[in-house]
C-alpha positions in Angstrom: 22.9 -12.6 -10.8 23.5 -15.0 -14.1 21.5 -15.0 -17.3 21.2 -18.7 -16.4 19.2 -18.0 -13.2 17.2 -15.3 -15.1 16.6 -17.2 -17.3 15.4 -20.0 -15.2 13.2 -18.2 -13.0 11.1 -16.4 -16.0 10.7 -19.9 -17.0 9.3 -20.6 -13.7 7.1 -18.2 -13.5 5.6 -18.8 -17.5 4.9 -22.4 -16.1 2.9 -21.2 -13.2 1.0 -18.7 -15.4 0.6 -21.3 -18.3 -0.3 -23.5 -15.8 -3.6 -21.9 -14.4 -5.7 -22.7 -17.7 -4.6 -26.5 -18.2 -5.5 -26.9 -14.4 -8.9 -25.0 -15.3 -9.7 -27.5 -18.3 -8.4 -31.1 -16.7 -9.4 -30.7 -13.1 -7.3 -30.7 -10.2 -6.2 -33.3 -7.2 -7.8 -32.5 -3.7 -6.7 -34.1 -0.7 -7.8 -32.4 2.7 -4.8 -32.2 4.9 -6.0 -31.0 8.0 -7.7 -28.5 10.1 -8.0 -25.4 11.6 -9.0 -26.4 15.1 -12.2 -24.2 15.4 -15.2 -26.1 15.8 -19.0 -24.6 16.5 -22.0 -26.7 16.9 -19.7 -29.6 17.0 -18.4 -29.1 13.6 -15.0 -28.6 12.5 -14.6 -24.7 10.9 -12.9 -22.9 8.5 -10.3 -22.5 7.1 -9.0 -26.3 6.5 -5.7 -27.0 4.6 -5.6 -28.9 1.7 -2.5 -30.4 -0.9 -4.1 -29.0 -4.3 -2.0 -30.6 -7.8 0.7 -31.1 -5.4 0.8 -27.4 -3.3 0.7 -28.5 0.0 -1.1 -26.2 3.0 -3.1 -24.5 0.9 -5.8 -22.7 3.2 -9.1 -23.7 2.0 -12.9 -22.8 2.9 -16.0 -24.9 2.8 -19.1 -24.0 1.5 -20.6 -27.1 1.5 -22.3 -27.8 5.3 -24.1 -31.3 3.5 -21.1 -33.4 2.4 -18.2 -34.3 4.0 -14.6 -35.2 3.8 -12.6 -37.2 5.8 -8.8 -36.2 7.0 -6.3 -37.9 3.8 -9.2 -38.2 1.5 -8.4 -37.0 -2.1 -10.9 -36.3 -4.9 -10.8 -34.5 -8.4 -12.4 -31.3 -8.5 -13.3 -28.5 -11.4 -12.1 -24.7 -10.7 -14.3 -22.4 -11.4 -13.4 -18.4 -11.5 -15.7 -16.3 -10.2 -16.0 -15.2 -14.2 -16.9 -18.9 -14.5 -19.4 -20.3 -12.3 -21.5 -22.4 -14.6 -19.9 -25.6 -13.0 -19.7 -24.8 -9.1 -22.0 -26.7 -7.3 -24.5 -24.0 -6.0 -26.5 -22.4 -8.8 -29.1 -19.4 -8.2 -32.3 -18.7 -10.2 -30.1 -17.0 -12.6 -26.0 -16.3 -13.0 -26.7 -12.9 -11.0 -28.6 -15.2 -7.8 -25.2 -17.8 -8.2 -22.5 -14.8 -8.4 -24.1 -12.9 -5.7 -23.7 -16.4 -3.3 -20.2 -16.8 -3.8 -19.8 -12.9 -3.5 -21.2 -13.4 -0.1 -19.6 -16.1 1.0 -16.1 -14.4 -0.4 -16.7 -11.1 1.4 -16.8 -13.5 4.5 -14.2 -15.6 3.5 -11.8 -12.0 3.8 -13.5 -11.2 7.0 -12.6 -14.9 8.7 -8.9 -13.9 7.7 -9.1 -10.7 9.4 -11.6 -12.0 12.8 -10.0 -15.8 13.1 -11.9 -15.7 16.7 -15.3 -15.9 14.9 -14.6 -19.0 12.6 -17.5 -20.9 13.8 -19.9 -18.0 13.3 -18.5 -16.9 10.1 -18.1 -20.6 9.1 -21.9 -21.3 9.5 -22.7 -17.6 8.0 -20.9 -18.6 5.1 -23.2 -22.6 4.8 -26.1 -20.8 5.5 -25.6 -19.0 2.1 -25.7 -22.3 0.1 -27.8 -24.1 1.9 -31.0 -24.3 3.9 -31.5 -25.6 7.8 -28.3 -25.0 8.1 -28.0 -24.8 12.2 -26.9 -21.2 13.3 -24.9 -20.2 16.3 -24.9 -17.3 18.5 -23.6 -14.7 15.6 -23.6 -16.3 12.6 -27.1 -14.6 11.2 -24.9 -11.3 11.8 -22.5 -12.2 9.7 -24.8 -13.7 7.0 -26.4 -10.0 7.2 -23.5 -8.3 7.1 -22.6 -10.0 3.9 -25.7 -9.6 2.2 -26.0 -5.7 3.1 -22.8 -5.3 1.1 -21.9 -3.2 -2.6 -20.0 -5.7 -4.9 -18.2 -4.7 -7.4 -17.0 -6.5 -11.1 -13.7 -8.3 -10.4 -13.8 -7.7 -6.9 -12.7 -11.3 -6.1 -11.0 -12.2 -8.9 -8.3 -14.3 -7.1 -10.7 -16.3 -5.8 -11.4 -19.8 -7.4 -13.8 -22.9 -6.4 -12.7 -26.2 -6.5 -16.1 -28.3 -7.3 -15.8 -32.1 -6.8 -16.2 -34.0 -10.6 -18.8 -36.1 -8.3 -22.0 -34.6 -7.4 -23.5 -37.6 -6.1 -24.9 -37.1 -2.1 -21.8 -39.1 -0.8 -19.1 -36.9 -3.0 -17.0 -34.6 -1.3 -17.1 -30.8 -0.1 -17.1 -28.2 -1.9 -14.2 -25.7 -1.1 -12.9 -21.9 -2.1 -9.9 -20.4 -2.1 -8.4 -17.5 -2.3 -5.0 -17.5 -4.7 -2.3 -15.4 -6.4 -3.3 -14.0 -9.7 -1.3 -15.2 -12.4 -0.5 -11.4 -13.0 0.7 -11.4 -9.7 3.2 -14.0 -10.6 3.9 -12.0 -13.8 5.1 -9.0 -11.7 7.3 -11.5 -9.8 9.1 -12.2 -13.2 9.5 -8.9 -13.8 11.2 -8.1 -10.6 13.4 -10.6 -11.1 14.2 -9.5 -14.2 14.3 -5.9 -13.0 16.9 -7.6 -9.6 18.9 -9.3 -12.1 19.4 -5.6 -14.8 20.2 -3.9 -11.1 22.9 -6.3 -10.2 24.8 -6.6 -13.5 25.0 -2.9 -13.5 26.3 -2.8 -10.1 28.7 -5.2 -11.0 30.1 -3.5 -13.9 30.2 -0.3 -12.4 32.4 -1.7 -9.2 34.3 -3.2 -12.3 34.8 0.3 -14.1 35.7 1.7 -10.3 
């Protein structure tokens, strides 16, 4: 493996890290790609796919049961951490009332990934969080319980992020979360490359010596 490749692929990976706050403080580039081809109640479930700054299928989950987005539609949206909720669009009494809703709705978010079968329960378990008269289906109350009898801990979802439309006006679009790689997960990346690239010169030079 070359120092020029190396090189390359640290660079890479600095851009995507470096990346993550400038995407934070200007907003990102929405458009909803497709769907997941559940449906309850008549409604379209979770997860959708989205192109987000220009990553394409990026599995997204929607909140938001009172707006809606249309197939091709693109929109600029705000990311919030879980750290950083202040601009999502569903705020509690308090910061402890709003991280304990997206808390919820996360826990569920992991348990759609794992029960893909239930999407339209889970889906509506996850709208009923945010808002009311949301309709419910045959196990969706379950689910919302299920959530809400849960332990969370600090950090617990920590890769997740929301992506918050810059409009907030009744016809602006959904709401959406998703779950990503942590930029230190991208900095372990590096270093394996790194750590790839150390093991094959070695090898090289030994077959050399040989």
């Amino acid at each position: 493996m070359s120092k020029k490749f190396i090189f390359a692929a640290l660079a890479a990976t600095l851009a995507l890290i470096l990346a993550v706050p400038a995407a934070k403080a200007d907003g990102v580039q929405v458009t909803l790609t497709g769907v997941s081809g559940g449906s309850a109640n008549g409604v379209d479930t979770s997860p959708y796919f989205a192109t987000v700054n220009g990553t394409a299928n990026v599995p997204v989950v929607c909140d938001d049961f009172f707006h809606e987005v249309y197939i091709g539609e693109t929109w600029t949206a705000t990311v919030n951490t879980f750290a950083t909720l202040d601009q999502a669009r569903f705020q509690g009494a308090d910061a402890a009332a709003t991280l304990l809703m997206y808390e919820e709705a996360a826990f569920l978010i992991e348990q759609l990934a794992a029960n893909p079968q239930d999407s339209g329960d889970i889906s509506f378990a996850i709208w009923s969080i945010f808002s009311s008269g949301v309709p419910a289906t045959v196990n969706s109350a379950a689910w919302l319980t299920l959530a809400q009898d849960q332990t969370y801990t600090p950090g617990e979802f920590s890769s997740f992020e929301i992506l918050t439309p810059t409009d907030s006006s009744p016809g602006s679009a959904q709401e959406y979360i998703v779950n990503t790689p942590e930029p230190a997960s991208m900095l372990l990346l590096g270093s394996g490359l790194l750590a790839l690239g150390s093991w094959r010169r070695r090898t090289s030079r030994l077959s050399q010596a040989a």
